[in-house]
LUMSE-63291 format. One record per residue (C-alpha): residue number from 1; residue in one letter; x, y, z. Coordinates in steps of 0.001 Angstrom, whole numbers. Layout:
N
+-----+------+---------+---------+---------+
|  nr | rest |      c1 |      c2 |      c3 |
+-----+------+---------+---------+---------+
| NUM |    A |       X |       Y |       Z |
...
+-----+------+---------+---------+---------+
***
This chain:
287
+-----+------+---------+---------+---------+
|  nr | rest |      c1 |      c2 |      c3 |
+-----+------+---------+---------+---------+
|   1 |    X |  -66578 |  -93144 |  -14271 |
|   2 |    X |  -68383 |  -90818 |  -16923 |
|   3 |    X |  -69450 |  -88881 |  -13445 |
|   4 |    X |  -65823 |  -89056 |  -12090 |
|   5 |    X |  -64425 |  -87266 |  -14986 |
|   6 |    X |  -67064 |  -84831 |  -16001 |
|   7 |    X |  -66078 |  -83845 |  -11843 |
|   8 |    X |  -62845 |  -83853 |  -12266 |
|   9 |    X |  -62663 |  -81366 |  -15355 |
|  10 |    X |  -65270 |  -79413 |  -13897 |
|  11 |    X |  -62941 |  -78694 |  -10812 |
|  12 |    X |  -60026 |  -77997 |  -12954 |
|  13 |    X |  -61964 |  -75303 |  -14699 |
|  14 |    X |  -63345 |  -74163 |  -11415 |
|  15 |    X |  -59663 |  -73887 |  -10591 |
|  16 |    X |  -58581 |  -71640 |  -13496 |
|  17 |    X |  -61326 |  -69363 |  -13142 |
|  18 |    X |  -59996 |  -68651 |   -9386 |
|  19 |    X |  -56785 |  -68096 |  -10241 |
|  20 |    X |  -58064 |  -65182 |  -12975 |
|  21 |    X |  -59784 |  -63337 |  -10808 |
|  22 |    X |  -57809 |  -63782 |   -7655 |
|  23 |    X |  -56118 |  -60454 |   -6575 |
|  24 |    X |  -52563 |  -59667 |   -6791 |
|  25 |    X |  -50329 |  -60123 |   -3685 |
|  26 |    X |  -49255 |  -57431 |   -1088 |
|  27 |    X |  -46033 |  -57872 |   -2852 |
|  28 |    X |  -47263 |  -56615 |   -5723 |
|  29 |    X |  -49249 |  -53899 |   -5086 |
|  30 |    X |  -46263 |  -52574 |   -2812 |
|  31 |    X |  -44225 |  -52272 |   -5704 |
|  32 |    X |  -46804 |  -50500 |   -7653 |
|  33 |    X |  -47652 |  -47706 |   -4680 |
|  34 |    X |  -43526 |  -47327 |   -5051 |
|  35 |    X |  -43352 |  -46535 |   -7977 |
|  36 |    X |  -46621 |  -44575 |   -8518 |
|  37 |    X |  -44920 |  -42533 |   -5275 |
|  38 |    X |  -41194 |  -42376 |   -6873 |
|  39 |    X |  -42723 |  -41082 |  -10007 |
|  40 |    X |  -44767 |  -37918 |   -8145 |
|  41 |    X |  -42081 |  -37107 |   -6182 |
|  42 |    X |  -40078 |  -36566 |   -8978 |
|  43 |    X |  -42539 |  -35333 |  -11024 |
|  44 |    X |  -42937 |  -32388 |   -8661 |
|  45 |    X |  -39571 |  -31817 |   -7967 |
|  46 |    X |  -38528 |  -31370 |  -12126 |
|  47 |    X |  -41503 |  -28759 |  -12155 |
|  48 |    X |  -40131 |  -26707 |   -8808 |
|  49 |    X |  -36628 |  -26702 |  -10134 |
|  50 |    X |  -37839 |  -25252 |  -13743 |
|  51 |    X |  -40172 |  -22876 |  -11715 |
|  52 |    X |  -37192 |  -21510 |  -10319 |
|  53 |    X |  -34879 |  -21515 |  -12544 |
|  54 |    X |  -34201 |  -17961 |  -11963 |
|  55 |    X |  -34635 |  -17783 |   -7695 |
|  56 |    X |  -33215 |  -21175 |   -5902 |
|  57 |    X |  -34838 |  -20070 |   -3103 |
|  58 |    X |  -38237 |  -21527 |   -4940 |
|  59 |    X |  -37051 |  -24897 |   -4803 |
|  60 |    X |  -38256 |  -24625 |   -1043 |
|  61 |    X |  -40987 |  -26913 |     -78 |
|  62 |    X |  -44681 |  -25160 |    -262 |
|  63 |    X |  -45358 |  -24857 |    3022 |
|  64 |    X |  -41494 |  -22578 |    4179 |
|  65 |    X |  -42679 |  -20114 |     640 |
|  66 |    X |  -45873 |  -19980 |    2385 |
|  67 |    X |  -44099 |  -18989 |    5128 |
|  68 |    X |  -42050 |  -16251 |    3594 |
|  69 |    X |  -44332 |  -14875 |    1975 |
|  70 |    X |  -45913 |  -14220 |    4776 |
|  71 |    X |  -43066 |  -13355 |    6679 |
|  72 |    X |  -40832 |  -11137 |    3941 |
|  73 |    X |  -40924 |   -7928 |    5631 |
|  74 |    X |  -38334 |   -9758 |    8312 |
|  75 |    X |  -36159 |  -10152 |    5387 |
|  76 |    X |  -36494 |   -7189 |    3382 |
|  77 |    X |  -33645 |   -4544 |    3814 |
|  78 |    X |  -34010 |   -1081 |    4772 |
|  79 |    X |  -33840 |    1283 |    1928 |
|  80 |    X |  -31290 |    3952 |    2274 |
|  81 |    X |  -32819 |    7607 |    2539 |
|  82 |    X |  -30422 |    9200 |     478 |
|  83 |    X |  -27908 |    8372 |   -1851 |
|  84 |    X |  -25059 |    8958 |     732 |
|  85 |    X |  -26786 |    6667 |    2955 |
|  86 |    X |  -26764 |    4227 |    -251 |
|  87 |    X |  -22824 |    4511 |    -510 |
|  88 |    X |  -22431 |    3909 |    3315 |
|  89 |    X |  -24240 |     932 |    3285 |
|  90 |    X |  -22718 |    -440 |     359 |
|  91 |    X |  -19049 |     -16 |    1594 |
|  92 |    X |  -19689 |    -729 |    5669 |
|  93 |    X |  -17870 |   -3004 |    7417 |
|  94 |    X |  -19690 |   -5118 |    9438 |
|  95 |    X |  -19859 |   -2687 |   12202 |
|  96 |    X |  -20952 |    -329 |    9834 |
|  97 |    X |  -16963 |    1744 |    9397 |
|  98 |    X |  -15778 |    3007 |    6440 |
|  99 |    X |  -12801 |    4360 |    5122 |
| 100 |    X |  -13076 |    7976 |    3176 |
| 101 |    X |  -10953 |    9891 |    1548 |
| 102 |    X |  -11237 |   13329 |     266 |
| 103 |    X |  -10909 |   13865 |   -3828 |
| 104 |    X |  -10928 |   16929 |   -6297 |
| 105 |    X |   -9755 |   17180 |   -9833 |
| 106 |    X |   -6467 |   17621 |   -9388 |
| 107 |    X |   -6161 |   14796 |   -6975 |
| 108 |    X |   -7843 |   12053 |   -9438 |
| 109 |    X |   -5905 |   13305 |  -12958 |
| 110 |    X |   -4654 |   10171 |  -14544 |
| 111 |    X |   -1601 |    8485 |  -12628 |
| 112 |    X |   -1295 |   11239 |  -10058 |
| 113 |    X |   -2631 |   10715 |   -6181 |
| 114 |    X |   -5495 |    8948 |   -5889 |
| 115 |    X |   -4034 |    5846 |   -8733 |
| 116 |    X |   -1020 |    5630 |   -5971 |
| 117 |    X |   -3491 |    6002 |   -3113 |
| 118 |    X |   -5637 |    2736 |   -4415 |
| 119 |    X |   -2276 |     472 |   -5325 |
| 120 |    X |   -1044 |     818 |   -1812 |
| 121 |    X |   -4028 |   -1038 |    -490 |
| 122 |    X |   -2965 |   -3764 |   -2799 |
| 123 |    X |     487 |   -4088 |   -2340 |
| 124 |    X |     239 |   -3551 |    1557 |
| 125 |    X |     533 |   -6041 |    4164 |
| 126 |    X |   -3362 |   -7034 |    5147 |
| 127 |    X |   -4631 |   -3946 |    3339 |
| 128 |    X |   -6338 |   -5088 |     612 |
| 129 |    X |   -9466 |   -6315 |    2211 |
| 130 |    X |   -9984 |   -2800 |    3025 |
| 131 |    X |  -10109 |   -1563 |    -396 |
| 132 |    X |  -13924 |   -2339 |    -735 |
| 133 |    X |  -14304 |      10 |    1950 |
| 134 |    X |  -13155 |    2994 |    1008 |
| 135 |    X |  -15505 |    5951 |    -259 |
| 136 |    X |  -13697 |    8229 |   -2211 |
| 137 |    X |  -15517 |   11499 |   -1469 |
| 138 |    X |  -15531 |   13963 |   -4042 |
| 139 |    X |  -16039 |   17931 |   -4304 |
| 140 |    X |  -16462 |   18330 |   -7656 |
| 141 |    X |  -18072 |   16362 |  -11059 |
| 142 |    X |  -14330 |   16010 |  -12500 |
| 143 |    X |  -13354 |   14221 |   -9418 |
| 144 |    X |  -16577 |   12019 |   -9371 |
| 145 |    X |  -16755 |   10721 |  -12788 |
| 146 |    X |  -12950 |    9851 |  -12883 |
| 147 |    X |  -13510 |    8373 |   -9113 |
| 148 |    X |  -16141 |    5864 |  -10742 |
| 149 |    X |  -13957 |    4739 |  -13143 |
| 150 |    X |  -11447 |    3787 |  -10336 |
| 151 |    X |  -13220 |    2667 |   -7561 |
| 152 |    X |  -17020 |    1172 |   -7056 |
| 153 |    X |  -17547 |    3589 |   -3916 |
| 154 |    X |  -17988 |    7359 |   -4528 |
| 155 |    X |  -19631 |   10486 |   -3656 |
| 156 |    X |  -20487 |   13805 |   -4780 |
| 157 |    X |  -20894 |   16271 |   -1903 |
| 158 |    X |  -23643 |   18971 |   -2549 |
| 159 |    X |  -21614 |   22114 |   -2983 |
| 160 |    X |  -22343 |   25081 |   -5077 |
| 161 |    X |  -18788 |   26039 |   -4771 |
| 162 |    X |  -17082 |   23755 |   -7070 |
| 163 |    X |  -14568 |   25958 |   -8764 |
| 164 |    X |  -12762 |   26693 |   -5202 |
| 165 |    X |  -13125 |   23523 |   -4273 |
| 166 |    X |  -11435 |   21537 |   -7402 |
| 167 |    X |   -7854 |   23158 |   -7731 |
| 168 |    X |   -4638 |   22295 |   -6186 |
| 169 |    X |   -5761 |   24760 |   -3877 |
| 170 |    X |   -2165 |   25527 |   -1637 |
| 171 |    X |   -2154 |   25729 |    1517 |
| 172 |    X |   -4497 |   28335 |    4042 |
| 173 |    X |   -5933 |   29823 |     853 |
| 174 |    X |   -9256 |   30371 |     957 |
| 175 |    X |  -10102 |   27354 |   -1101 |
| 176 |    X |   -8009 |   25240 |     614 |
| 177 |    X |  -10264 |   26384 |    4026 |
| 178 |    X |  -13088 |   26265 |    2323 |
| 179 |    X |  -12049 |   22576 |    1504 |
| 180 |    X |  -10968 |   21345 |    4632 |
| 181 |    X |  -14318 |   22694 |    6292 |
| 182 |    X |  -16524 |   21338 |    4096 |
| 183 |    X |  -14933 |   18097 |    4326 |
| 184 |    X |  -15398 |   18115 |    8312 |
| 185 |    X |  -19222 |   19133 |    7585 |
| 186 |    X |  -19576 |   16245 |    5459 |
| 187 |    X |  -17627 |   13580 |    8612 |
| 188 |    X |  -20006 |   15067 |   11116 |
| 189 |    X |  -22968 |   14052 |    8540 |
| 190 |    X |  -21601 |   10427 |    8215 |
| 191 |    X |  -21217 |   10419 |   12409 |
| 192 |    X |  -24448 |   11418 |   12086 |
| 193 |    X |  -25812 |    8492 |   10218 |
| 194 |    X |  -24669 |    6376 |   12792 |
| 195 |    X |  -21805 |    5354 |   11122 |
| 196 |    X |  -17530 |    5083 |   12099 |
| 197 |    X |  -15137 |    6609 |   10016 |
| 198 |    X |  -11370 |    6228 |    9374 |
| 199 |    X |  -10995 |    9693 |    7364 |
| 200 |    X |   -7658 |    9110 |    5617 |
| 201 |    X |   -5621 |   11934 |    3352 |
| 202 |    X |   -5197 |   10789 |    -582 |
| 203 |    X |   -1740 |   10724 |      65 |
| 204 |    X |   -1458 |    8551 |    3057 |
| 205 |    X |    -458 |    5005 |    1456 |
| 206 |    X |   -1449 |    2063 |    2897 |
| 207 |    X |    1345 |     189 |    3493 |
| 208 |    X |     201 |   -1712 |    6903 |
| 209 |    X |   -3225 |   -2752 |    8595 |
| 210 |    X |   -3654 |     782 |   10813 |
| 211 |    X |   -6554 |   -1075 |   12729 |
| 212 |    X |   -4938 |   -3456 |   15578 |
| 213 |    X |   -3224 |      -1 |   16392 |
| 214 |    X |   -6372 |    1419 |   17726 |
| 215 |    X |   -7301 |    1808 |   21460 |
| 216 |    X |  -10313 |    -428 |   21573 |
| 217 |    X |  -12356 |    2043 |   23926 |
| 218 |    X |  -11136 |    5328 |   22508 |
| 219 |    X |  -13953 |    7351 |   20462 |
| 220 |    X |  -11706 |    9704 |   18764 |
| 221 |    X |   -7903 |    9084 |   17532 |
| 222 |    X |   -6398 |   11284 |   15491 |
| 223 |    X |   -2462 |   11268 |   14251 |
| 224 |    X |    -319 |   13929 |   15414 |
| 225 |    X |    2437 |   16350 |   13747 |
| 226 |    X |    4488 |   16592 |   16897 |
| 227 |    X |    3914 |   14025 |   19502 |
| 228 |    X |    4879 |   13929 |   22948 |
| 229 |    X |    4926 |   10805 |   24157 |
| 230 |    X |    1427 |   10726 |   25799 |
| 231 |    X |   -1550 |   10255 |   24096 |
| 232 |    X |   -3935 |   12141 |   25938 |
| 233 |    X |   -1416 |   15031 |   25587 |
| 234 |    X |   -3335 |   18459 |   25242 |
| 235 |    X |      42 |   19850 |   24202 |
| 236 |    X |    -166 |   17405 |   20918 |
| 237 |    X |     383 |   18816 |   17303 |
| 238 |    X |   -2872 |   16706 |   15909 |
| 239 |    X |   -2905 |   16195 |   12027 |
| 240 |    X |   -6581 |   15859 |   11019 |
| 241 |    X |   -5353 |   14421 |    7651 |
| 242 |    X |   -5979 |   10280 |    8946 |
| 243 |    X |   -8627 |   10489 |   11939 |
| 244 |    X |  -10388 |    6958 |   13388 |
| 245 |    X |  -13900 |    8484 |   15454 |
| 246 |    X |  -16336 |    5796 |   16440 |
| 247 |    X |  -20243 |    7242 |   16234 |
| 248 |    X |  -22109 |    7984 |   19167 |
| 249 |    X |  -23947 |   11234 |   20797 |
| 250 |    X |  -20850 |   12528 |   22259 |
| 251 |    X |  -18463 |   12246 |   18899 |
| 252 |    X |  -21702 |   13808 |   17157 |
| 253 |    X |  -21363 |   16720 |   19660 |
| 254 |    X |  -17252 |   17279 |   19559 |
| 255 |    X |  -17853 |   17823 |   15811 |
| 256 |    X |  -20740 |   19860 |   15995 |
| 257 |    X |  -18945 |   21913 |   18341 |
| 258 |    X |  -15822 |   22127 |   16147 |
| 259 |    X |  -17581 |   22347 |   12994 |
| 260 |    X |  -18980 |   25797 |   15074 |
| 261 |    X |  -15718 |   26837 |   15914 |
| 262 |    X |  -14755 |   27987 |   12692 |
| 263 |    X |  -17346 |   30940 |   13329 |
| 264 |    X |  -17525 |   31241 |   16887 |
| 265 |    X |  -13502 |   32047 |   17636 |
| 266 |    X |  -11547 |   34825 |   16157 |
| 267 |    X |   -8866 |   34418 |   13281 |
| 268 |    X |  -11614 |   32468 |   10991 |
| 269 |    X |   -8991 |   32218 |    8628 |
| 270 |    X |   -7516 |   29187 |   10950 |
| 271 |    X |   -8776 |   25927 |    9607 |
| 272 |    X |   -9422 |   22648 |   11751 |
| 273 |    X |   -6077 |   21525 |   13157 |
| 274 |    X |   -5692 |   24875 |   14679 |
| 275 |    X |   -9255 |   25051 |   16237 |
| 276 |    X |   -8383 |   22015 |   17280 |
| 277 |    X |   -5232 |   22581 |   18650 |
| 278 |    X |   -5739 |   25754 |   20106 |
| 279 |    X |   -9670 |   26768 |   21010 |
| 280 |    X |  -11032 |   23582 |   21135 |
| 281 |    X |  -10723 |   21769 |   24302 |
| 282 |    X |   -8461 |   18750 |   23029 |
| 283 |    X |   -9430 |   15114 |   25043 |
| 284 |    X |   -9884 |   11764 |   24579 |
| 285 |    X |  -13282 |   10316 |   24678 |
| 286 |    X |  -13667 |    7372 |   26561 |
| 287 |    X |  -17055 |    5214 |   26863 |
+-----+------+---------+---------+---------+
***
């Protein structure tokens, strides 16, 4: 009996010491990889979010910033060549138009043209999602700095000239044709640039969307004084003053060529409707 028992507790203690050292179930140890795993995960995501606290685009997964990093020069915009090209890009329309308008001093005084000029695009019917891209194009520093206190989009055109080219300037004096030719130098740069223009006098308002009007393969469209009935008409009275010309070689050539004609005719007092009208060969430019 003495033997029984002494057996008996000896195989209970045997017992005990299995169940100490015996290893914790695949239950368990499931659990614990879970957690271990939630915990990283997290872990690493509260350390990209504070990383980029500043540029979401960190919160990307290691291996896509490797990837851009490799890859930014896909992403990274051109830089604009000159500060015109700067205010082009910034007020393009998706096919890279803009709308410009011509400003001096006296056109930008304090509730005269220009203030009336800006409210129409806001009171118009589907105007005022043009607004952001208009350039008002200045020829003098009076006009510019009042211009950027109206309107994010302006430019100073290069001119050593400035005193004949900021008065009222009445019309077929010589500052008013030294105006209006300057301001077709400065269209055939922006044609140049490869971008479209709707040129637009400061006192045109903007009471309706002028767009769906347009012939959709017509290069150059111009508005007309006297018009009779036909609008490849050479017999036409065009008014340069609103003007829609698409960029390409051939609209880059028309104004070179009537940009020229201000020298190469006689009269060169005329200014650009009547080169237009009368020496330059008038047509429609079709693609």
């Amino acid at each position: 009996m003495e033997n029984t028992s002494s057996e008996l507790r000896s195989a209970s203690t045997d017992d005990r010491d299995g169940d100490i050292t015996k290893p914790p179930s695949n239950g368990s140890q499931r659990d614990v990889m879970t957690l271990v795993l939630l915990f990283t995960i997290v872990t690493i995501y509260c350390i990209l979010v504070y990383n980029s606290s500043n540029n979401p685009l960190m919160v990307l997964s290691p291996l896509k910033m490797n990837w851009f990093s490799q890859n930014k020069t896909s992403f990274k915009t051109r830089e604009p060549a000159s500060e015109l090209e700067r205010v082009l890009m910034n007020a393009a329309m998706e096919d890279k138009t803009v709308i410009i308008t011509a400003l001096n001093k006296a056109w930008v005084a304090p509730n005269s043209m220009f203030d009336l000029f800006l409210e129409s695009f806001h009171i118009g019917i589907g105007t005022e999602k043009y607004l952001k891209h208009v350039i008002g194009v200045c020829l003098d520093n009076k006009a510019y700095e009042q211009c950027l206190h109206l309107h994010p989009h302006c430019y100073l055109i290069n001119a050593t000239d400035y005193d004949q080219l900021s008065g009222p300037n009445n019309y077929m004096t010589p500052g008013y044709l030294k105006l209006v030719w300057r301001r077709m130098e400065f269209l055939m740069e922006v044609l140049a640039l490869g971008y479209n223009f709707l040129f637009t006098d400061a006192d045109i308002l903007w009471f309706r969307d002028p767009f769906p009007q347009f012939l959709p393969d017509v290069d150059f469209q111009i508005a007309c004084d006297h018009y009779k009935g036909n609008s490849s008409s050479k017999s036409n009275w065009v008014n340069s003053g609103f003007t829609y010309v698409k960029a390409n070689n051939k609209t880059i050539k028309f104004y070179e060529f009537w940009c020229g004609s201000r020298w190469r005719f006689r009269g060169r007092r005329k200014h650009d409707q009547e080169r237009l009208d009368g020496d330059v060969v008038i047509g429609v430019v079709v693609e």
